[in-house]
PDB file of N, CA, C and O in Angstrom:
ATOM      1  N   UNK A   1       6.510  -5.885 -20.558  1.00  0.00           N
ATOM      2  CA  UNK A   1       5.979  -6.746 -19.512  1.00  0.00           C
ATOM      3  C   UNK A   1       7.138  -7.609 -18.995  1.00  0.00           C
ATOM      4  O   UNK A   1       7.743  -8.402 -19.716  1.00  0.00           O
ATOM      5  N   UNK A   2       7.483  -7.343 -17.331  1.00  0.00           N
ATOM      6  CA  UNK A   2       8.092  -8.232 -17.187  1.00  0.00           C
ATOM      7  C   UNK A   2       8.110  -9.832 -16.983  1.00  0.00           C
ATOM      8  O   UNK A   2       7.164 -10.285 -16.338  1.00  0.00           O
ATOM      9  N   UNK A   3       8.885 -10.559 -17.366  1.00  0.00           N
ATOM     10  CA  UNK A   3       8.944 -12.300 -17.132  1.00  0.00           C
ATOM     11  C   UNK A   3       7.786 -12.567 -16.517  1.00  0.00           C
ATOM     12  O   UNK A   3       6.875 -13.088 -17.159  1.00  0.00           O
ATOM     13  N   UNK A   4       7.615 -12.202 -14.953  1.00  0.00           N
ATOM     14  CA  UNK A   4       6.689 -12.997 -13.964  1.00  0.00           C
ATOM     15  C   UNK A   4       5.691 -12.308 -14.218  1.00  0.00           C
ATOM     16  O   UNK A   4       4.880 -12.770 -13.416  1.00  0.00           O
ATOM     17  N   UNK A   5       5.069 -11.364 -14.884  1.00  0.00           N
ATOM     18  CA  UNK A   5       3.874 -10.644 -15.578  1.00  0.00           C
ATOM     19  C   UNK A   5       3.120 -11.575 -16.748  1.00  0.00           C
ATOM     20  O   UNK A   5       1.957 -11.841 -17.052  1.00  0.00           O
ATOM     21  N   UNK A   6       4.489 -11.924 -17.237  1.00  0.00           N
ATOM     22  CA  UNK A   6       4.629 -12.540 -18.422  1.00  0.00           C
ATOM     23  C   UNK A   6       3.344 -14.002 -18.427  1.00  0.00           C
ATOM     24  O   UNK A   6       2.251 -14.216 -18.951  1.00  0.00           O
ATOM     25  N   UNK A   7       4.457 -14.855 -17.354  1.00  0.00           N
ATOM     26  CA  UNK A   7       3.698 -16.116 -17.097  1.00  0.00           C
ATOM     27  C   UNK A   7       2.172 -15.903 -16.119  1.00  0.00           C
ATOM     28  O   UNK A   7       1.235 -16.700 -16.075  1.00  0.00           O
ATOM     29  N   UNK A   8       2.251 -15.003 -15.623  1.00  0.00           N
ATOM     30  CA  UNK A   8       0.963 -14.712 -15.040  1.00  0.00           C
ATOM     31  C   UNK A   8      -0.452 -14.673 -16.159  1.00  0.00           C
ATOM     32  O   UNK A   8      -1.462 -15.371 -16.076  1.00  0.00           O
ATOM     33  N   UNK A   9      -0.230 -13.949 -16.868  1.00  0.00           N
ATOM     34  CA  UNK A   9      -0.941 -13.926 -18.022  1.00  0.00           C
ATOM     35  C   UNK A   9      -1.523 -14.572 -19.202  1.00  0.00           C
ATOM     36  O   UNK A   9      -2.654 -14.646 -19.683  1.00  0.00           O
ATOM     37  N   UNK A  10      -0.070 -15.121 -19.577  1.00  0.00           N
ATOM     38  CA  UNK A  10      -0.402 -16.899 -19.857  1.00  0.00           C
ATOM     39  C   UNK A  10      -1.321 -17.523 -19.162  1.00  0.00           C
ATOM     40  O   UNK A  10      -2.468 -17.760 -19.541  1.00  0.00           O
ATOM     41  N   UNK A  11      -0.866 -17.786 -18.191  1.00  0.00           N
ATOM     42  CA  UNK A  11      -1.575 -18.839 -17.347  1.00  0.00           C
ATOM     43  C   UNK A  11      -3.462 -18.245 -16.990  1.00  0.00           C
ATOM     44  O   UNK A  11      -4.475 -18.942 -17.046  1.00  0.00           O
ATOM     45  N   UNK A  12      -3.367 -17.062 -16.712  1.00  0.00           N
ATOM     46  CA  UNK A  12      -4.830 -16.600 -16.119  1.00  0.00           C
ATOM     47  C   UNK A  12      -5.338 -16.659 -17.719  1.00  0.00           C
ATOM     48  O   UNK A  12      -6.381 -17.313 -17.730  1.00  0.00           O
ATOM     49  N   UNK A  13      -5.013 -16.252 -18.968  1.00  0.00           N
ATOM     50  CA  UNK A  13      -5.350 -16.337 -20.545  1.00  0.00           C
ATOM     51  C   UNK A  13      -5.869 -17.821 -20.922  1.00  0.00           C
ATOM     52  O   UNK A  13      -6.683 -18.044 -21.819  1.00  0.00           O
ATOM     53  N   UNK A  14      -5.147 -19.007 -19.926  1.00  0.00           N
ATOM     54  CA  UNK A  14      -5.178 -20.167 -19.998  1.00  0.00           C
ATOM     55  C   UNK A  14      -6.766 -20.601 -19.744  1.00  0.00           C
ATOM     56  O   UNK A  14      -7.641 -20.888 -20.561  1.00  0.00           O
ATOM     57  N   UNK A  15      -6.793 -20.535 -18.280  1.00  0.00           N
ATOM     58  CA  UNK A  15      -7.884 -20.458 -16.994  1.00  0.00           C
ATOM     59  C   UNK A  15      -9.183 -20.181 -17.787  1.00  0.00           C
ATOM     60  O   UNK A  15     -10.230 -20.829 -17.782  1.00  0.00           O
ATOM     61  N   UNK A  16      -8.836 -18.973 -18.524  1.00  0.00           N
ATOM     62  CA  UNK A  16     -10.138 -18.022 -18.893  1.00  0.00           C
ATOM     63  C   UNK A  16     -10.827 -19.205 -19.705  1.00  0.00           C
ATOM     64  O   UNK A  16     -11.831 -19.838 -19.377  1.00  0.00           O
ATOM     65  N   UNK A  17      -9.795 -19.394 -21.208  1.00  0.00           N
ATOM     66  CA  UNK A  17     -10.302 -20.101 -22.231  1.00  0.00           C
ATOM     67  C   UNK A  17     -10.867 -21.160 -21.715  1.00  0.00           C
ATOM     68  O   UNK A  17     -11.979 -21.339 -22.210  1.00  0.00           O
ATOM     69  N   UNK A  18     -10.494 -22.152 -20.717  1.00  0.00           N
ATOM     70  CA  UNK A  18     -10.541 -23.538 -20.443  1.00  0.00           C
ATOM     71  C   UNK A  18     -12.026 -23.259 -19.665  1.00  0.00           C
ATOM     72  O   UNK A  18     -12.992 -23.983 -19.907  1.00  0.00           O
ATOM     73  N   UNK A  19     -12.081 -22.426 -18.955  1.00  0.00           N
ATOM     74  CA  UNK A  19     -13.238 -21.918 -18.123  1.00  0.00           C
ATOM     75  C   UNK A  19     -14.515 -21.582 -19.143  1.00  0.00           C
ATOM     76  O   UNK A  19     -15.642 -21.996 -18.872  1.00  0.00           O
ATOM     77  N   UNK A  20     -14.319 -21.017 -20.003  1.00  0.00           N
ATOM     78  CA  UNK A  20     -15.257 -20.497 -21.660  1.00  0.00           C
ATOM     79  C   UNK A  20     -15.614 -21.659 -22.074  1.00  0.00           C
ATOM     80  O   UNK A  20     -16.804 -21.973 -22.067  1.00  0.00           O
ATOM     81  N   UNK A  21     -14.749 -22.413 -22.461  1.00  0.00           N
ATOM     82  CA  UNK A  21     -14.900 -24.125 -23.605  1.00  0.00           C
ATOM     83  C   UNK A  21     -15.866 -24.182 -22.365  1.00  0.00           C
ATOM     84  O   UNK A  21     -16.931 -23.601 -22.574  1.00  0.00           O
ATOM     85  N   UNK A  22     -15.704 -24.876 -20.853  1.00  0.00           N
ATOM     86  CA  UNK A  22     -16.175 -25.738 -20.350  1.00  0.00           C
ATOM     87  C   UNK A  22     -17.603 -25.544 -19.818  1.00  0.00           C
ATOM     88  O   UNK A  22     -18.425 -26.394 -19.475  1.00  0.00           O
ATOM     89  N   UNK A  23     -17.699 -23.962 -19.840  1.00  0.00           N
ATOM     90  CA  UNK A  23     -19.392 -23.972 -20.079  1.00  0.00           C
ATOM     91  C   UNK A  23     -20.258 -23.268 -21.223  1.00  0.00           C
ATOM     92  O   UNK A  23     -21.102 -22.373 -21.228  1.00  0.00           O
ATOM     93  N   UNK A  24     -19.509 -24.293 -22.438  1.00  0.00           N
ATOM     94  CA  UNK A  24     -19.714 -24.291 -23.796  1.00  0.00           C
ATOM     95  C   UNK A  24     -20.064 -23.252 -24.738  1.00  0.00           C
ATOM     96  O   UNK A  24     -20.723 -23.255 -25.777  1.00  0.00           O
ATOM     97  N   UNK A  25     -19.169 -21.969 -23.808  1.00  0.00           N
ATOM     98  CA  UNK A  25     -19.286 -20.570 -25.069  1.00  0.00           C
ATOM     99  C   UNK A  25     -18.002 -20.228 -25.875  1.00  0.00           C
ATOM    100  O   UNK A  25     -16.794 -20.446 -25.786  1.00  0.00           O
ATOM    101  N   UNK A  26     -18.613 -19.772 -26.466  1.00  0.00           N
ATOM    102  CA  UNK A  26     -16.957 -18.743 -27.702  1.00  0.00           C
ATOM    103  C   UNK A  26     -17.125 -17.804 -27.165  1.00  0.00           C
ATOM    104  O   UNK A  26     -18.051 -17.240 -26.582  1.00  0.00           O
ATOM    105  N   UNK A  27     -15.539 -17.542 -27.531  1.00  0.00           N
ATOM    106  CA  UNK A  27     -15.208 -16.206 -27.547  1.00  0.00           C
ATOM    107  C   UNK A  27     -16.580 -14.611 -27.702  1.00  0.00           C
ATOM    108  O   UNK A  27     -17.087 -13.698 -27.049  1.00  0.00           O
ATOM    109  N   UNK A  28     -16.567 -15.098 -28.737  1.00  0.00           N
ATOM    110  CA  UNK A  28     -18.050 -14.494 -29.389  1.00  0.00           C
ATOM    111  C   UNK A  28     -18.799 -14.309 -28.312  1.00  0.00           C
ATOM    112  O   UNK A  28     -18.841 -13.145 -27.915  1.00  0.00           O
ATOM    113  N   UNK A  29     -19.454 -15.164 -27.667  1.00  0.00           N
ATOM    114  CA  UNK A  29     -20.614 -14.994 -26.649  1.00  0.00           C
ATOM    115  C   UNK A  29     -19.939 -14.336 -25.393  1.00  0.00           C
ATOM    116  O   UNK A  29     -20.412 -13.263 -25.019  1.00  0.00           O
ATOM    117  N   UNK A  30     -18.900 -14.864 -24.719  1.00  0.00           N
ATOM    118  CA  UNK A  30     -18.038 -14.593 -23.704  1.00  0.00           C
ATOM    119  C   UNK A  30     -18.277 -12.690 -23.609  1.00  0.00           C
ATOM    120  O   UNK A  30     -18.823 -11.948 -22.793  1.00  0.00           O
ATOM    121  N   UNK A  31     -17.652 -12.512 -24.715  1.00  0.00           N
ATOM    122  CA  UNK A  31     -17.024 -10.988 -24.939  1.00  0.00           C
ATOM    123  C   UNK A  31     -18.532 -10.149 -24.861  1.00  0.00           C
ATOM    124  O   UNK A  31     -18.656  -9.197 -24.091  1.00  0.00           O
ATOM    125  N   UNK A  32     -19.607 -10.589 -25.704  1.00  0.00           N
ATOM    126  CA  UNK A  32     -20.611 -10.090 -25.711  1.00  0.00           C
ATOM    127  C   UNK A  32     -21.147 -10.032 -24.290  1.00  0.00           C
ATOM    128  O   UNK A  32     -21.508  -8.944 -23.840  1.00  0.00           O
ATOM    129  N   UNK A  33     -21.205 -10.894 -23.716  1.00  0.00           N
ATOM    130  CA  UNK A  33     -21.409 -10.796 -22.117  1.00  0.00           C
ATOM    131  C   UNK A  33     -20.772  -9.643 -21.250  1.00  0.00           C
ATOM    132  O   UNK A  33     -21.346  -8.916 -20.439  1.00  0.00           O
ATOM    133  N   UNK A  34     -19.657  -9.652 -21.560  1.00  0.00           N
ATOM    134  CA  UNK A  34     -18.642  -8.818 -21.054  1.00  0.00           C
ATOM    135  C   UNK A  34     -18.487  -7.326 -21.826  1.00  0.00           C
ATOM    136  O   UNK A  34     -17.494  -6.704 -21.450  1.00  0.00           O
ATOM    137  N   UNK A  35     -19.185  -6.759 -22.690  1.00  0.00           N
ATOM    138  CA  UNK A  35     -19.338  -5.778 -22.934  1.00  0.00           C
ATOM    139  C   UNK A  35     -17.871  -5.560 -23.674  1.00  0.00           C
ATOM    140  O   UNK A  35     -17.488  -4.391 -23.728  1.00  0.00           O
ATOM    141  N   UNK A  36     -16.826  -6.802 -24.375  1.00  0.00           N
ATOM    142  CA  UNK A  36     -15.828  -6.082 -25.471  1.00  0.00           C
ATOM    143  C   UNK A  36     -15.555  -6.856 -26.744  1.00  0.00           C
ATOM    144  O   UNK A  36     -15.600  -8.084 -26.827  1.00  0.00           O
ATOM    145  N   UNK A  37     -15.382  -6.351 -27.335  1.00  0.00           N
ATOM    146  CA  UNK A  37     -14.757  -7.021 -28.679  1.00  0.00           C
ATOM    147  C   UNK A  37     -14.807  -8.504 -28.641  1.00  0.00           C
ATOM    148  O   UNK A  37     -14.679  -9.053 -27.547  1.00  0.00           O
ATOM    149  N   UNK A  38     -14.975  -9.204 -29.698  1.00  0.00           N
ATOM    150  CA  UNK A  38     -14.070 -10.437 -29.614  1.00  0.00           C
ATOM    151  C   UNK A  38     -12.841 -10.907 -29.300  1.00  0.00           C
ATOM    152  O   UNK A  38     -12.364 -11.796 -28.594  1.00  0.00           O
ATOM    153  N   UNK A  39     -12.351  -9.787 -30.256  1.00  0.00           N
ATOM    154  CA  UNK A  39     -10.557 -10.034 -30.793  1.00  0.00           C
ATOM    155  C   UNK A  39     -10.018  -9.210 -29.195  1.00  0.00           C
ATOM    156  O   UNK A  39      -8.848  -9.146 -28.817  1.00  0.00           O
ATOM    157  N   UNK A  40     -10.940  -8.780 -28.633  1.00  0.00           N
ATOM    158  CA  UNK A  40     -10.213  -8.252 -27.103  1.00  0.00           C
ATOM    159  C   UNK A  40     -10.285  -9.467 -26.125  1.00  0.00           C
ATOM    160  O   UNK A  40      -9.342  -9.661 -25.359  1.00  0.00           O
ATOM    161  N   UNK A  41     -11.276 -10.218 -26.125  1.00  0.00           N
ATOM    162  CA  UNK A  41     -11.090 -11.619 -25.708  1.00  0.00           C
ATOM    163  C   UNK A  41      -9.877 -12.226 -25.697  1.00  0.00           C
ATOM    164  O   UNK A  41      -9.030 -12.492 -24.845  1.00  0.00           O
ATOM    165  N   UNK A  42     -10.058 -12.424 -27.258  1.00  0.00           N
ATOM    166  CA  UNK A  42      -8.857 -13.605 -27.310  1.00  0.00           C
ATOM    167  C   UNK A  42      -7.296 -12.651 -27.305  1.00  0.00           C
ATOM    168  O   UNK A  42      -6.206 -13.188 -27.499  1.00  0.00           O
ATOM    169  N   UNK A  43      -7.467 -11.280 -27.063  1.00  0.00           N
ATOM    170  CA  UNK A  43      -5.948 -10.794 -26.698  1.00  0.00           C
ATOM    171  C   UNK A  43      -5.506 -11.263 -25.420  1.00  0.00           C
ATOM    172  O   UNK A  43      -4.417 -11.566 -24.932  1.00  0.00           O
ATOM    173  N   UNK A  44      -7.122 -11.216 -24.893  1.00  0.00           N
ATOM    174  CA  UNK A  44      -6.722 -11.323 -23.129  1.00  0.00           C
ATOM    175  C   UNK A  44      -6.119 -13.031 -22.880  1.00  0.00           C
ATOM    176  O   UNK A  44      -5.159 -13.439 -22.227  1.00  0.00           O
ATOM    177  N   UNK A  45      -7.189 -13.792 -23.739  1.00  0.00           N
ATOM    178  CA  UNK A  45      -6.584 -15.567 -23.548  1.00  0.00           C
ATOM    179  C   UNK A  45      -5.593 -15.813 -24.299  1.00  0.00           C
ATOM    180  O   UNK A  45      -5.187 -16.967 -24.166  1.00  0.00           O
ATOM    181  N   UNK A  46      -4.888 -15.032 -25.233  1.00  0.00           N
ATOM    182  CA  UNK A  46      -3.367 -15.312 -25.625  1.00  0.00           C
ATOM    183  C   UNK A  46      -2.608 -14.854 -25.166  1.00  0.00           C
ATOM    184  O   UNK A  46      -1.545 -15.282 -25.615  1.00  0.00           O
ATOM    185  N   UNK A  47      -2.406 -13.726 -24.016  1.00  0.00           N
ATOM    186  CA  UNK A  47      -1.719 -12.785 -23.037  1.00  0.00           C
ATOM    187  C   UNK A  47      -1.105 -11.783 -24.152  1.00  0.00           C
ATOM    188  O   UNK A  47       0.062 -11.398 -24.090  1.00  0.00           O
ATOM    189  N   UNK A  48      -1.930 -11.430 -25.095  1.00  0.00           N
ATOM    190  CA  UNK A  48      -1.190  -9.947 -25.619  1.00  0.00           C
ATOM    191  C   UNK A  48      -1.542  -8.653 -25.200  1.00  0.00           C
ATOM    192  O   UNK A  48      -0.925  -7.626 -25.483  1.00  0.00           O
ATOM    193  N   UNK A  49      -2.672  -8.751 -24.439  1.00  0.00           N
ATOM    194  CA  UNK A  49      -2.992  -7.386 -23.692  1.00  0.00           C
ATOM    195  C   UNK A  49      -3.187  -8.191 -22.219  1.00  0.00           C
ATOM    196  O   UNK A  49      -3.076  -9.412 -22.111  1.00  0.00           O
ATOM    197  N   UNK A  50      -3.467  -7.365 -21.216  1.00  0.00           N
ATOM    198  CA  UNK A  50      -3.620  -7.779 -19.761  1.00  0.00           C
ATOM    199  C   UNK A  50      -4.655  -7.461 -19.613  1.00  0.00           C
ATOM    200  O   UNK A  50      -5.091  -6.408 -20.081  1.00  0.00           O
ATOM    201  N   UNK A  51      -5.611  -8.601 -18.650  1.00  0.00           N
ATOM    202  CA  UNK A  51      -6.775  -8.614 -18.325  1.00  0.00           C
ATOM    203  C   UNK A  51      -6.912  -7.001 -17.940  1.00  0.00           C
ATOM    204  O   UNK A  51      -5.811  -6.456 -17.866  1.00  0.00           O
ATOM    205  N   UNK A  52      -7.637  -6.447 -17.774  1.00  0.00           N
ATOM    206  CA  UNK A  52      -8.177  -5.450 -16.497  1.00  0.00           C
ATOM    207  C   UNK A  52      -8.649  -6.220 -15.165  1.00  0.00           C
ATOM    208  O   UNK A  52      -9.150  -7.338 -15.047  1.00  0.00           O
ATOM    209  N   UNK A  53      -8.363  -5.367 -14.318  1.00  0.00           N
ATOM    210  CA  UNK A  53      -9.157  -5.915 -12.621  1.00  0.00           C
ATOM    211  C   UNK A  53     -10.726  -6.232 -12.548  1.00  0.00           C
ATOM    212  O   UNK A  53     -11.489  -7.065 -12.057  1.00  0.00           O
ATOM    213  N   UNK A  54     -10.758  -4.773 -13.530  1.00  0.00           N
ATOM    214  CA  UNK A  54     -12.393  -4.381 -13.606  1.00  0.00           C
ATOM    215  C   UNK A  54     -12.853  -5.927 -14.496  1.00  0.00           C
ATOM    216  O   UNK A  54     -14.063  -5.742 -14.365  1.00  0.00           O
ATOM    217  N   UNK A  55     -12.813  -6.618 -14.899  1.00  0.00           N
ATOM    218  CA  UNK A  55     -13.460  -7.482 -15.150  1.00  0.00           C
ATOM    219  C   UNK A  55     -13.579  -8.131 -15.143  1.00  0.00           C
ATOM    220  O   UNK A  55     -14.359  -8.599 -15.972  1.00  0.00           O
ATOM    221  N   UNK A  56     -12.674  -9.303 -13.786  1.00  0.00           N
ATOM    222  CA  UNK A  56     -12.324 -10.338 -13.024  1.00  0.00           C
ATOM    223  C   UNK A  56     -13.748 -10.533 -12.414  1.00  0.00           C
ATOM    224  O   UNK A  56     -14.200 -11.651 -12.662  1.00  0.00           O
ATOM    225  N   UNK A  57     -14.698  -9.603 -11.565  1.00  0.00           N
ATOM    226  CA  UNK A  57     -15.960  -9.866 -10.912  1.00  0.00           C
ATOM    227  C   UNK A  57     -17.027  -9.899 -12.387  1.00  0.00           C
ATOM    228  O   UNK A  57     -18.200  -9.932 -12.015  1.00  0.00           O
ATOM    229  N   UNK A  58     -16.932  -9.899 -13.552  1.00  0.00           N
ATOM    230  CA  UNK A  58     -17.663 -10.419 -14.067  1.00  0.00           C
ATOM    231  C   UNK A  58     -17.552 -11.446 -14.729  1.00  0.00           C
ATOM    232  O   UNK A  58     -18.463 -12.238 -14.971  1.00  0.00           O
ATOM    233  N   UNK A  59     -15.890 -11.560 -15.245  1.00  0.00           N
ATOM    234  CA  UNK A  59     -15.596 -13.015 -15.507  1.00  0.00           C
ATOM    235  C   UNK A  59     -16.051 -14.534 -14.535  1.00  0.00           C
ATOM    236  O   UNK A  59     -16.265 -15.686 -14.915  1.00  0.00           O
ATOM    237  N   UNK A  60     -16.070 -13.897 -13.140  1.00  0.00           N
ATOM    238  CA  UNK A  60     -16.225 -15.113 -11.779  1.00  0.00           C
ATOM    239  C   UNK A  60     -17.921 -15.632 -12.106  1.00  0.00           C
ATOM    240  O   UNK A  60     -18.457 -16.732 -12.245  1.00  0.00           O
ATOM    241  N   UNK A  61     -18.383 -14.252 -12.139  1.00  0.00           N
ATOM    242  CA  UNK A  61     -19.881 -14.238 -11.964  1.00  0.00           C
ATOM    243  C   UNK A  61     -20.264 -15.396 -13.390  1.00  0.00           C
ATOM    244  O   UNK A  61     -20.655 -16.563 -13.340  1.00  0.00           O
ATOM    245  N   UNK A  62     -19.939 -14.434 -14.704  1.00  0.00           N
ATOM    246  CA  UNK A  62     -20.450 -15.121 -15.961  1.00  0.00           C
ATOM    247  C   UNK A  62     -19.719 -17.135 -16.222  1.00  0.00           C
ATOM    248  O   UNK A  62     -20.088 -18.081 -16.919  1.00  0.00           O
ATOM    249  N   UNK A  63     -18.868 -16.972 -15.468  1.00  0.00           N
ATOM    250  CA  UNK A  63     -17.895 -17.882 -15.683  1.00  0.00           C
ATOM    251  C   UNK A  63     -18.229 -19.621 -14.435  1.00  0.00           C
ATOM    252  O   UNK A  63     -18.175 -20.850 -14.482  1.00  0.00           O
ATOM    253  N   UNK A  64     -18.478 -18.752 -13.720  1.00  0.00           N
ATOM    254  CA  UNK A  64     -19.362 -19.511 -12.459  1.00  0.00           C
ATOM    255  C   UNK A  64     -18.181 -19.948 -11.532  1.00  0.00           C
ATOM    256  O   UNK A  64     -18.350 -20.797 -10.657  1.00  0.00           O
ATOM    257  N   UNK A  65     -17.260 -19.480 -11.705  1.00  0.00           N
ATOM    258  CA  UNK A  65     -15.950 -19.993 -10.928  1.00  0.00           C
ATOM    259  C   UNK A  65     -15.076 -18.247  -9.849  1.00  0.00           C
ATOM    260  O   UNK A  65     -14.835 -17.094 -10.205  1.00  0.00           O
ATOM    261  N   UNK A  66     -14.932 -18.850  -8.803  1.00  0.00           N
ATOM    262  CA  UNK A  66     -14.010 -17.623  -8.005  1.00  0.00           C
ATOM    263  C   UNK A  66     -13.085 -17.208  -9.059  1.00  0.00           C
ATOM    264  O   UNK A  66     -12.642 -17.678 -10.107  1.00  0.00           O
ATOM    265  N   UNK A  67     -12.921 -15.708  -8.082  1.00  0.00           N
ATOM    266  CA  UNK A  67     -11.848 -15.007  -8.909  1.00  0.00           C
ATOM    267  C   UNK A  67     -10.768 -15.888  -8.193  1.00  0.00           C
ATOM    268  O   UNK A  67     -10.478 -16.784  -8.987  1.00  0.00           O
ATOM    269  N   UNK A  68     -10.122 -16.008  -7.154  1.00  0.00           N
ATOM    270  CA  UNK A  68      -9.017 -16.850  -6.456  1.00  0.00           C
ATOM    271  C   UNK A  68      -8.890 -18.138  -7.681  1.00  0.00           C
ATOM    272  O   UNK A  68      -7.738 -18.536  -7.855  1.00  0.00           O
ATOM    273  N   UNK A  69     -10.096 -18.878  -8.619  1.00  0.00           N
ATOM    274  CA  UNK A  69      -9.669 -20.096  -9.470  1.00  0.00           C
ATOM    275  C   UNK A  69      -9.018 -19.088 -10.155  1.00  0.00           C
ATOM    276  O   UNK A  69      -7.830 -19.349 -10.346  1.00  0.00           O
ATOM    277  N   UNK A  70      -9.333 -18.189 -10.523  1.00  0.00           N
ATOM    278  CA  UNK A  70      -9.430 -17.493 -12.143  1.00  0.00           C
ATOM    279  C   UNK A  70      -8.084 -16.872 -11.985  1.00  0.00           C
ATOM    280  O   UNK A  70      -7.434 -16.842 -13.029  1.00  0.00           O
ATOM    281  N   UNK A  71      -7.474 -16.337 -10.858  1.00  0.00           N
ATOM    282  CA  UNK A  71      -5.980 -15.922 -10.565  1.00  0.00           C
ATOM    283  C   UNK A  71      -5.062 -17.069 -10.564  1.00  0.00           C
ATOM    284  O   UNK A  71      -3.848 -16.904 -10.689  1.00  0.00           O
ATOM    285  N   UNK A  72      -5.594 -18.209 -10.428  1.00  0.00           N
ATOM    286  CA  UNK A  72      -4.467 -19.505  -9.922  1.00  0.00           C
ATOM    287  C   UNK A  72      -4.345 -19.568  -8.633  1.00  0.00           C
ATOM    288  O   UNK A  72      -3.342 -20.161  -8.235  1.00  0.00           O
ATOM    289  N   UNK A  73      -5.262 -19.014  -7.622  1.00  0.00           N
ATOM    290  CA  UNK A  73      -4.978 -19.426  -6.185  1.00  0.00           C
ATOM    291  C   UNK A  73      -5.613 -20.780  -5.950  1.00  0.00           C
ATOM    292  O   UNK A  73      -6.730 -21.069  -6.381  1.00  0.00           O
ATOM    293  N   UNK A  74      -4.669 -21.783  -5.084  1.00  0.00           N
ATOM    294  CA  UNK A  74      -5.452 -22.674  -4.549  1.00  0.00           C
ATOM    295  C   UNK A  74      -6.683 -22.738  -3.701  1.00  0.00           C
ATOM    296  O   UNK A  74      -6.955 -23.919  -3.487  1.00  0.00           O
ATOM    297  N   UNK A  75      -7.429 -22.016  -3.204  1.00  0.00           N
ATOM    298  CA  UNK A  75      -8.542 -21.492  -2.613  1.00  0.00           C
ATOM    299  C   UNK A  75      -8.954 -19.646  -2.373  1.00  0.00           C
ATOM    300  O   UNK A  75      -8.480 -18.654  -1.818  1.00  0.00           O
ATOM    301  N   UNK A  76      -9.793 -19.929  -2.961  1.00  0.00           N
ATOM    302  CA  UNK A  76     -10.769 -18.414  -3.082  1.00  0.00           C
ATOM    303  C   UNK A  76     -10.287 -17.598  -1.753  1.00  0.00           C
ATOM    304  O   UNK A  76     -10.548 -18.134  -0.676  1.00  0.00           O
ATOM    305  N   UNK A  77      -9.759 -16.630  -1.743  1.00  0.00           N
ATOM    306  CA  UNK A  77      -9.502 -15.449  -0.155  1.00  0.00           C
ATOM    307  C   UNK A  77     -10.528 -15.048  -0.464  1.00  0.00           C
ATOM    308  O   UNK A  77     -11.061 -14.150   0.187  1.00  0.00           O
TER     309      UNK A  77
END
């Protein structure tokens, strides 16, 4: 993975978790929602594997926030 892959991932791994805490689920529940693992969760919010695309429209949906928050854009395209 290169550098700017790198921090991308971090940061959206960041988003996710902070987005999870703040409408008071774990990992646990999150993943179950989302149809994967736990420990695939928290690969994705520590940036050791990379999100998939495919599950950005259910992260927005379950999560209650745009995909544009969930990328780091300052407003939803």
């Amino acid at each position: 993975m290169n550098e700017k892959d790198k921090i991308f991932f971090i940061a959206l791994g960041k988003r996710i978790a902070l987005a999870r805490k703040e409408k008071g689920l774990t990992q646990s529940q999150l993943a179950q929602q989302l149809g994967i693992a736990q420990q695939t969760l928290g690969h994705y919010e520590g940036a050791k594997l990379k999100l998939p695309s495919s599950l950005l429209a259910d992260l927005s949906r379950i999560l209650d926030i745009p995909v544009g928050t969930l990328l780091g854009m300052k407003e939803d395209c």
